[in-house]
N, C-alpha and C positions, 0 to 999 in steps of 0.2 A: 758757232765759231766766233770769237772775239778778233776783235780790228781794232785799230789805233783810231780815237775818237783825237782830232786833231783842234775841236772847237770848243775847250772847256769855259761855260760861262759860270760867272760868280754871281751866285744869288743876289738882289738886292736886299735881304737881310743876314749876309754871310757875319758869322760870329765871329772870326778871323781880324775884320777891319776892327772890330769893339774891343780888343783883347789889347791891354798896355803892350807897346813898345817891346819891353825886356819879354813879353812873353811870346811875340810874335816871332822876337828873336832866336828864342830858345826853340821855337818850332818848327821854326824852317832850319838849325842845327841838328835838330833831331832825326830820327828814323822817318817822321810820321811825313816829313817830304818829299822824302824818297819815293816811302810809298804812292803816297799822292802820287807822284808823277809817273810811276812805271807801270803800277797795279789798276787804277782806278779808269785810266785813258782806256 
């Protein structure tokens, strides 16, 4: 059975932080943060 993990920690080598500005932007407009937040918890 799947539960809401309510304590996502960010790696200390998360690729997310390294990624230009315009791209991080474009990422978190995207689907793929959605996902992240509804599917992955």
């Amino acid at each position: 059975m799947f539960v809401p993990n309510s304590h996502q920690q960010l790696s200390l080598y998360d690729s997310f932080k390294d990624l230009p500005k315009y791209l991080q932007e474009y990422l978190l407009d995207s689907w793929a943060d959605t996902f992240q937040e509804i599917i992955f918890p």
